[in-house]
C-alpha positions as CSV (number, residue, x, y, z in Angstrom):
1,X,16.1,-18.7,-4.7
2,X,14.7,-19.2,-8.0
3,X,14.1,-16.8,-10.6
4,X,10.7,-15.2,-12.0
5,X,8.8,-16.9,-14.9
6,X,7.1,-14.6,-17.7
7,X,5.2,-15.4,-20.3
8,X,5.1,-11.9,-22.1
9,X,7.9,-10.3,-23.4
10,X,9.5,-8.1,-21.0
11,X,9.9,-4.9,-23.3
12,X,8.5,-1.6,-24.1
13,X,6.9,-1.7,-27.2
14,X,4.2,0.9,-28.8
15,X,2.1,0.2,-31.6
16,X,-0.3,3.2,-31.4
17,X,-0.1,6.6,-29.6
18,X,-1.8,6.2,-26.4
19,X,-4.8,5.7,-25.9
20,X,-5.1,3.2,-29.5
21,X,-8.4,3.2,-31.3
22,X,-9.2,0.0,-29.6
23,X,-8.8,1.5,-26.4
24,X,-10.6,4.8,-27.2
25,X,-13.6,2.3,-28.2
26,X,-14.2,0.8,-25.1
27,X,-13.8,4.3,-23.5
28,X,-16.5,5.5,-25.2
29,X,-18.4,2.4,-23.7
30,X,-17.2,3.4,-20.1
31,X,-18.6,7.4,-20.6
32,X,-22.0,5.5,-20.7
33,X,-22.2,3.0,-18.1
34,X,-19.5,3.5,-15.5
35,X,-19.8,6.4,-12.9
36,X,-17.9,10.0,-13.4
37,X,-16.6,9.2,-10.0
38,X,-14.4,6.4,-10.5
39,X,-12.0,7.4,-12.2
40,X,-8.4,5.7,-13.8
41,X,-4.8,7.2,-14.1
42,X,-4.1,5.5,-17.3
43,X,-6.4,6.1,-20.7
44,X,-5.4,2.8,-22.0
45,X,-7.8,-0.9,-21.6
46,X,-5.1,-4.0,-20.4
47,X,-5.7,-7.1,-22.1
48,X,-2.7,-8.9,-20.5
49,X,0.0,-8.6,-18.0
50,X,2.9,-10.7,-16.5
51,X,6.4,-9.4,-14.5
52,X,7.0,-5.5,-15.0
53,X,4.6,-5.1,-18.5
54,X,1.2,-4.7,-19.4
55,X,-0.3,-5.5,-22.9
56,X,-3.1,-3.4,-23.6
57,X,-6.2,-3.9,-26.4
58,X,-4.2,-2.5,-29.2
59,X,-1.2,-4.6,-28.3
60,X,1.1,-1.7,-27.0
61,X,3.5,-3.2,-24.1
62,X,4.1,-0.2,-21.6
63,X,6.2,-0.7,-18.3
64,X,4.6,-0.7,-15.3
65,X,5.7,1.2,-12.3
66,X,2.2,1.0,-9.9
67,X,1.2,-2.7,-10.0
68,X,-2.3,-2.2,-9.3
69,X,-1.2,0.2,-6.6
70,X,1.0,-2.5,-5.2
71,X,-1.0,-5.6,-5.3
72,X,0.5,-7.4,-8.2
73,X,4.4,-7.7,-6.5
74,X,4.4,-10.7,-7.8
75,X,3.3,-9.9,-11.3
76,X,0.1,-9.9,-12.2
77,X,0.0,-13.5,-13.5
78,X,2.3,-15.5,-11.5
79,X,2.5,-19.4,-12.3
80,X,1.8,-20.6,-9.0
81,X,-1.1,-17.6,-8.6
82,X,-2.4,-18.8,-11.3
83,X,-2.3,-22.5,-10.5
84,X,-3.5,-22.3,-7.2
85,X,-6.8,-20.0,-8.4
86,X,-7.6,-22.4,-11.5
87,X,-7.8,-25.4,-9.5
88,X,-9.4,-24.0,-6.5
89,X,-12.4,-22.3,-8.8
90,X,-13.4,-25.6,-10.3
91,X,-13.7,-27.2,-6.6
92,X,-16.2,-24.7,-5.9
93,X,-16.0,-20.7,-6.1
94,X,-17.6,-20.0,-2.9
95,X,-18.9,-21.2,0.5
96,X,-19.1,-18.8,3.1
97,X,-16.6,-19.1,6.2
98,X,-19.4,-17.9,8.4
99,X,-21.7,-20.9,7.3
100,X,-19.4,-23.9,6.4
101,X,-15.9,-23.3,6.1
102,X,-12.9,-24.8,4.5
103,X,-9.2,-25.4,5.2
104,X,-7.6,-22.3,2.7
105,X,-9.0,-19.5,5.1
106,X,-7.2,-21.2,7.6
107,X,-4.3,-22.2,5.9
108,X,-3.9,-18.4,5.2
109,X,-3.8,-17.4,8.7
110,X,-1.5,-20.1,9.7
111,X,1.1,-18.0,7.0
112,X,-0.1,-14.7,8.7
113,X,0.5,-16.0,12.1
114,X,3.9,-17.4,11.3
115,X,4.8,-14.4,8.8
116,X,3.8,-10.9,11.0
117,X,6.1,-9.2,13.4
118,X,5.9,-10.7,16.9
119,X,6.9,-13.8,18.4
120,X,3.5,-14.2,20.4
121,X,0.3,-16.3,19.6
122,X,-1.4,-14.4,16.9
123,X,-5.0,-14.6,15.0
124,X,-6.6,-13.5,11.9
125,X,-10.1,-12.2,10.2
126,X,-9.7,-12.1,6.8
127,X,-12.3,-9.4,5.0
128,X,-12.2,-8.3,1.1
129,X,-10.3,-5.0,1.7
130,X,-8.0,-3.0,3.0
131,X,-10.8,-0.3,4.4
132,X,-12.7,-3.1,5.9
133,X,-9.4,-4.6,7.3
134,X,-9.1,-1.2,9.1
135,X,-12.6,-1.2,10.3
136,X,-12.1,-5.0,12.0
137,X,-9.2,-3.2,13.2
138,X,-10.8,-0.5,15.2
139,X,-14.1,-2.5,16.1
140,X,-11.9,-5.4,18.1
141,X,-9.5,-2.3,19.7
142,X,-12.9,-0.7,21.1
143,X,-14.2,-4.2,22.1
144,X,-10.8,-5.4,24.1
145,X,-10.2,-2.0,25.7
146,X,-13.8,-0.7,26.5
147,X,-12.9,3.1,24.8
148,X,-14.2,4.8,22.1
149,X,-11.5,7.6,20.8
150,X,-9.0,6.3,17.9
151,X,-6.0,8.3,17.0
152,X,-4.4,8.5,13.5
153,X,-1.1,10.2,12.1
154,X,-1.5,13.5,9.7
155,X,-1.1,12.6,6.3
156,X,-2.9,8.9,6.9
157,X,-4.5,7.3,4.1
158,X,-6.7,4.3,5.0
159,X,-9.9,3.8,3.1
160,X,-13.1,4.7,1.7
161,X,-15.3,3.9,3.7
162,X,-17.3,6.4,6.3
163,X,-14.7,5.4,8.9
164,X,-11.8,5.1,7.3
165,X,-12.5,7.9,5.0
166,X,-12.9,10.2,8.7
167,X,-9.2,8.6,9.4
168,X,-8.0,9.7,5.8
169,X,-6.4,13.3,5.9
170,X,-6.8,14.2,2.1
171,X,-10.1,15.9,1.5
172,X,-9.9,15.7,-1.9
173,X,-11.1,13.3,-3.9
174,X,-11.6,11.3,-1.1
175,X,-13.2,13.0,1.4
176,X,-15.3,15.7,-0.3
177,X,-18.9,15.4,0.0
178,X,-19.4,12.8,1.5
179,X,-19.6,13.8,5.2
180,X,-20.1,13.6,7.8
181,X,-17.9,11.2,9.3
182,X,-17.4,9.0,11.9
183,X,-16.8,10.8,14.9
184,X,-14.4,9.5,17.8
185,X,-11.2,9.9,15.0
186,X,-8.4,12.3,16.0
187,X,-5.5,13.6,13.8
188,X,-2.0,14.0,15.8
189,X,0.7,15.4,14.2
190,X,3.3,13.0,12.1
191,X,7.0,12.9,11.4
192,X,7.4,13.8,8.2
193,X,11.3,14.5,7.8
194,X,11.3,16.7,4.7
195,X,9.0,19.1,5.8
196,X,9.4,19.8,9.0
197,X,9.9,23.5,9.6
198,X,12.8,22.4,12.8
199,X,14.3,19.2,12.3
200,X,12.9,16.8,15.0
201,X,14.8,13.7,16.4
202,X,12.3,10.4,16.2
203,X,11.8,10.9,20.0
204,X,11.0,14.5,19.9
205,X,8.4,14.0,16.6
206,X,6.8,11.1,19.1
207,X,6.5,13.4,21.8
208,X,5.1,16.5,19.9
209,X,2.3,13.6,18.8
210,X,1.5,12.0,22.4
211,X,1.5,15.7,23.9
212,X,-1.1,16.3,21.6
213,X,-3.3,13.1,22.6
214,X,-2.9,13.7,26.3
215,X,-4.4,16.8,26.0
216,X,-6.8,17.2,23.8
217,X,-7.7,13.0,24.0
218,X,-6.6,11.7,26.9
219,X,-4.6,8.6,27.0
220,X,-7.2,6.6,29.1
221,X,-10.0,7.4,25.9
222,X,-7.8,6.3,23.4
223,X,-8.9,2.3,22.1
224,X,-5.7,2.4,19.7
225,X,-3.3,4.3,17.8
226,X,-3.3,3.3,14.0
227,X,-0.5,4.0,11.6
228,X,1.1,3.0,8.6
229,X,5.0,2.5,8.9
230,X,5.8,4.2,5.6
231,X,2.4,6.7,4.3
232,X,1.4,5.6,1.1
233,X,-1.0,8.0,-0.3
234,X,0.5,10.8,2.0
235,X,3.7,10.4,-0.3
236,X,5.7,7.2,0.7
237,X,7.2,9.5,4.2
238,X,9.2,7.7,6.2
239,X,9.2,8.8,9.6
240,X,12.3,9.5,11.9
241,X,14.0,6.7,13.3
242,X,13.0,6.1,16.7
243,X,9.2,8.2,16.3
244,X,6.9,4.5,16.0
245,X,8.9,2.9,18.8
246,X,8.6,5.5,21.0
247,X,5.0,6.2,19.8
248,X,4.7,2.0,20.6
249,X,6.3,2.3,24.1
250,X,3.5,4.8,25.2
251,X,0.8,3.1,24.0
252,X,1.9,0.2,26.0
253,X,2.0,2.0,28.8
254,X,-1.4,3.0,28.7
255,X,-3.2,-0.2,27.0
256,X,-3.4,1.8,23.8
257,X,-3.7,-1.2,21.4
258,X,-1.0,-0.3,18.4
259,X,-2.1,-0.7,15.5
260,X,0.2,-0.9,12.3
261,X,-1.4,-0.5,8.7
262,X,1.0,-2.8,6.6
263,X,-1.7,-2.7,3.4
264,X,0.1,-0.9,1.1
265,X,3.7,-1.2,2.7
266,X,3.7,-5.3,3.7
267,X,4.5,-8.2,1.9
268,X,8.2,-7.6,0.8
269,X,7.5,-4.6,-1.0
270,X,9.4,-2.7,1.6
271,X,12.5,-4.9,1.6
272,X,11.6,-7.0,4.2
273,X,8.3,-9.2,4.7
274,X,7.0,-5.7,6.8
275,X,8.1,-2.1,7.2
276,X,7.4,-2.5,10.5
277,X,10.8,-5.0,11.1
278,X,12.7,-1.9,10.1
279,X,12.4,-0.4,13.5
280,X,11.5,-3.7,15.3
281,X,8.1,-3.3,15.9
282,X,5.6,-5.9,17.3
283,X,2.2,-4.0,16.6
284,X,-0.3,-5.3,18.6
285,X,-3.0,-5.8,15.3
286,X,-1.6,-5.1,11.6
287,X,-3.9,-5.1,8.3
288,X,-2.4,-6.2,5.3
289,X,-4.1,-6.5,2.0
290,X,-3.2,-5.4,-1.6
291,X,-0.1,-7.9,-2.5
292,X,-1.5,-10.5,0.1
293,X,-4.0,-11.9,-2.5
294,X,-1.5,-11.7,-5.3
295,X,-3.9,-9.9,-7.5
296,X,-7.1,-11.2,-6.0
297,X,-9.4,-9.2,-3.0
298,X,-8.2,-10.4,0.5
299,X,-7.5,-8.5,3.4
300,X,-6.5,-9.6,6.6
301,X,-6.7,-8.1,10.5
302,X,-4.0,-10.1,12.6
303,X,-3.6,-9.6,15.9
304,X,-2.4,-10.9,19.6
305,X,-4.9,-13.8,20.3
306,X,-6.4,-12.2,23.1
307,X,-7.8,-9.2,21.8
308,X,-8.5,-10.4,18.6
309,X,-10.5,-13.3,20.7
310,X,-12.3,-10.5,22.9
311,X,-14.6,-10.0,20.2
312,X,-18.0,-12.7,20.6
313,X,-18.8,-14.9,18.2
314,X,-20.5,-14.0,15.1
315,X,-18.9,-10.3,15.9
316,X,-16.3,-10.4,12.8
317,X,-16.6,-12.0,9.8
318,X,-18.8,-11.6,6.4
319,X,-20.4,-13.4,3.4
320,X,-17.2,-12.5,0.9
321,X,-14.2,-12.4,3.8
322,X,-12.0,-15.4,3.0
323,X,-13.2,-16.2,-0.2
324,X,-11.8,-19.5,-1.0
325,X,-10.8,-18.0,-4.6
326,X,-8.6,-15.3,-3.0
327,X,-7.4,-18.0,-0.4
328,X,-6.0,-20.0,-2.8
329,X,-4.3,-17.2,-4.6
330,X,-3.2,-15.6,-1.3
331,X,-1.4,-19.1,-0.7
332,X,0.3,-18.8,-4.2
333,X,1.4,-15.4,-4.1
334,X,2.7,-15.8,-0.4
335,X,5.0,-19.4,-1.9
336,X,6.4,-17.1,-4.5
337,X,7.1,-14.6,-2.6
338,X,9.6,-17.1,-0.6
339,X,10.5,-19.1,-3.7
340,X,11.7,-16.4,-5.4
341,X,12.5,-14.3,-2.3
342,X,11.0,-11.2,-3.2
343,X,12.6,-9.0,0.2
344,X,15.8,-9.3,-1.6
345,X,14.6,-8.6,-4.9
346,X,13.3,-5.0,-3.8
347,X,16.2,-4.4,-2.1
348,X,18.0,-5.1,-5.7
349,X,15.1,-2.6,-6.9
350,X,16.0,0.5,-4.6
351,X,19.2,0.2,-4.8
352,X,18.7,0.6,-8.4
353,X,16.4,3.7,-8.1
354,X,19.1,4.9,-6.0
355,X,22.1,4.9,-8.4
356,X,19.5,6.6,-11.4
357,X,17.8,9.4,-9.3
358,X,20.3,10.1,-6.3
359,X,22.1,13.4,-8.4
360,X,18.8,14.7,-8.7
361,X,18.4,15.4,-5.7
362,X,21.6,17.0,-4.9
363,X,21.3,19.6,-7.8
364,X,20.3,22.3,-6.2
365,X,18.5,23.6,-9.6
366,X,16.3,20.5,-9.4
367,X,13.0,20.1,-8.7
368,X,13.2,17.4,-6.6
369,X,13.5,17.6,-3.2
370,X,13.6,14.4,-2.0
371,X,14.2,10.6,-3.1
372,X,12.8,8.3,-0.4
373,X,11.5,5.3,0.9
374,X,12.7,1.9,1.4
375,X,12.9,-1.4,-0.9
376,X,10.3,-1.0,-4.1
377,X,8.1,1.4,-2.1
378,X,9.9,4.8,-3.3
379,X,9.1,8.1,-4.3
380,X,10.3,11.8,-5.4
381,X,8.7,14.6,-3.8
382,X,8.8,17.9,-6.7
383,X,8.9,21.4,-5.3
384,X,9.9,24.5,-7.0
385,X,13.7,24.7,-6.9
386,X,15.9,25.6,-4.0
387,X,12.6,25.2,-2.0
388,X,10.4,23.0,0.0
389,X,7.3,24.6,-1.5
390,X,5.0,21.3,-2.9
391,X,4.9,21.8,-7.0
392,X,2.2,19.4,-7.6
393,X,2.1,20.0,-11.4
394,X,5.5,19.4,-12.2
395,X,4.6,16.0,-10.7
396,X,2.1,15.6,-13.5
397,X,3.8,16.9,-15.9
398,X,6.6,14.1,-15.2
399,X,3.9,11.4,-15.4
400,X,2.5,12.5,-18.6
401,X,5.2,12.7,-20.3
402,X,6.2,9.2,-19.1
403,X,2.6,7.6,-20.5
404,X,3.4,8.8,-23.5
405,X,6.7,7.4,-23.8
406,X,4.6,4.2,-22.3
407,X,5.7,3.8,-18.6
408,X,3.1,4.1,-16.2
409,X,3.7,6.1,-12.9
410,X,1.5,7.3,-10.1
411,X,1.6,10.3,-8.2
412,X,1.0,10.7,-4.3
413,X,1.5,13.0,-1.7
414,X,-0.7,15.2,0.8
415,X,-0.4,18.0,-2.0
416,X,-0.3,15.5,-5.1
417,X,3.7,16.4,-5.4
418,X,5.4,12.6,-5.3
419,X,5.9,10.7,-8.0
420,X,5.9,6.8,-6.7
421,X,7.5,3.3,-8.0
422,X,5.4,0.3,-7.1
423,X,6.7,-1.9,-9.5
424,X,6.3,-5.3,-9.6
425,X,9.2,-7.2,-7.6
426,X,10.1,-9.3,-10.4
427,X,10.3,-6.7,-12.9
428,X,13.2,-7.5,-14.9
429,X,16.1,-4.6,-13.7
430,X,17.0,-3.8,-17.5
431,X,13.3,-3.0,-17.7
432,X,13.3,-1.0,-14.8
433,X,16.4,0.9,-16.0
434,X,14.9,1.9,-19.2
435,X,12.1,3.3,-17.3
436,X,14.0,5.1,-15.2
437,X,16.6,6.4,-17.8
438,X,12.9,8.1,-19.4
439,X,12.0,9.5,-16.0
440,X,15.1,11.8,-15.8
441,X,14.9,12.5,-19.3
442,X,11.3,14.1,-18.3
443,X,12.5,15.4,-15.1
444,X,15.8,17.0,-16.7
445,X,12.9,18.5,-19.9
């Protein structure tokens, strides 16, 4: 193992108040051009970034606790990223796979195949997002299994698109007015440990979920079960041990094709290459995106060979999917991640988190409920003390009060309650600590 490369300082460093005047310029561009409806977290304009900092236009260096909402684990300008992308772009920046293709698509499905959980024969599409990942993933389920219905945990988050947006629980922003949906989409109800009015084993959370298929669904409607093995946008919940495996077993048993949504949870920002190895799963498709293109757009659907080869030809696939651009920085970002063996560094980073923010939880004057999560995919859910009641602006509050000290956080959560660190996985750990020494100042305010 080697260690990470910068070429910025590593520091927190502020020039202006946030936003700068340089900033507030181009924002003032933006009000004119860009829709109301995209929207941004931060009120700063980056110029740079590299390992846990970002530089923006007036030259203030703020930590960074999202990463692009967990794309850029291995900084947003690592060397061999980098590398890979400049020499690939003046070969030629595109050539569709679907019309003549080249040997980086398949080289990054050879590291998929070798890489995902399960020892059998495996194969790949590789789209531009994580929404359209989850699309390929549902279309070659209904193709292999000749069903329709598609079941999906409470508290799921998995695009923007009209199908993924009618397998996204959170109405709002996502979901409001922009029905209707796709039909065919049922909610079952999750694990979600913290808020469960009677504490449930795994087994018993499992249960409670397929009861709820077999009768209102019906197991032989059901073309696959989709879930993500820690919910991102839902709040980083981590179900009960035991609830995926047994939720696994019974789609098995009914050729129910399993599908695992590793976009926002693979690529070692768990602690492991995928979430999914923490309970020894071997889903029978998984979508992966975000930190798989090392700051680029690439997504990937990765399956067992048959069903992903049930589909006919011409039936997957797209102009963009594969780009060789993002290939080649797929390739680069997946050779750091073993080069500088990036599982073990978020293991380094939780354990970290751990030590700062475990007493806050056990005050029972706090305001945080719960610390979880696993690797450099944790988060705090806020209630009002002594409670489990969600206190959603408390969780705002925090994360204002940490811009303006210059750390970026995001919030999550079903209710908008969860404060969560995607840092980059080489962020330097006395960065990290400073960042985290701020947070409980705010929390503690």
């Amino acid at each position: 193992m080697s260690d990470p490369v910068y070429h910025l300082p590593q520091e927190r460093k502020l020039v202006t108040s946030l936003p700068g005047p340089s900033s507030r310029k181009i924002e003032a561009r933006r009000d004119a051009v860009v829709a109301k409806g995209v929207s941004s977290s931060a009120p700063f304009y980056v110029d740079k970034a590299d390992g846990g900092v970002i530089v923006d236009a007036d030259g203030n260096s703020i930590i960074d606790l999202g990463a692009g909402i967990a794309v850029t684990s291995v900084g947003a300008s690592a060397p061999r990223v980098v590398e890979n992308v400049q020499k690939a772009v003046a070969n030629f920046t595109h050539s569709s796979f679907a019309t003549t293709p080249y040997e980086g698509y398949v080289a990054v499905c050879e590291q998929l195949a070798e890489l995902t959980p399960g020892s059998f024969a495996k194969k790949t599409v590789l789209v531009n997002s994580g929404a359209e990942a989850v699309e390929n993933a549902v279309k070659v389920a209904r193709h292999y299994t000749g069903r329709d219905a598609v079941a999906v945990a409470e508290n799921a988050f998995h695009g923007r698109t009209n199908l993924t947006m009618a397998m996204t629980s959170k109405a709002m922003p996502y979901k409001t007015g922009f029905g209707p949906f796709a039909p065919e989409i049922y909610h079952f109800p999750a694990s979600y440990p913290f808020q469960e009015p009677t504490p449930l084993t795994g087994e018993q959370a499992a249960q409670r979920a397929i009861d709820y298929l077999e009768t209102r669904v019906g197991a032989d409607h059901l073309a696959c079960l989709v879930h993500e093995p820690i919910q991102g946008e839902g709040g980083f919940i981590v179900p009960e041990p035991g609830y995926l495996p047994a939720l696994q077993a019974w789609c098995r048993a009914h050729g129910i094709v399993f599908v695992i949504d590793e976009i926002q949870s693979g690529f070692c920002r768990s602690g492991k290459w995928f979430a999914s190895e923490y309970e020894g799963l071997e889903p029978d498709v998984i979508t992966t995106a975000k930190a798989l293109g090392g700051g680029l757009p690439i997504a990937a659907c990765t399956g067992r060979a048959d069903i992903m080869d049930s589909a006919q030809a011409g039936g997957l696939g797209g102009t963009y999917g594969g780009n060789p651009i993002s290939c080649a920085a797929s390739l680069g970002a997946i050779a750091t991640m073993k080069e500088w063996d990036l599982p073990n560094r978020a293991q380094a980073i939780e354990t970290e988190i751990r030590a700062k923010l475990g007493d806050l939880v056990n005050d029972p004057a706090s305001c945080v409920g719960e610390l979880r999560g696993h690797g450099a995919m944790m988060a705090l859910e806020f209630v009002a003390p002594g409670t489990r009641t969600p206190d959603a602006a408390k969780a705002k509050q925090v994360v204002s009060d940490l811009l303006s000290e210059g750390v970026l956080m995001l919030t999550c959560g079903i209710n908008g309650n969860c404060v969560r660190f995607l840092p980059s996985l080489v962020i330097p750990i006395p960065l990290l600590d400073e960042a985290l020494d701020l947070l409980v100042k705010a929390i503690k305010a």
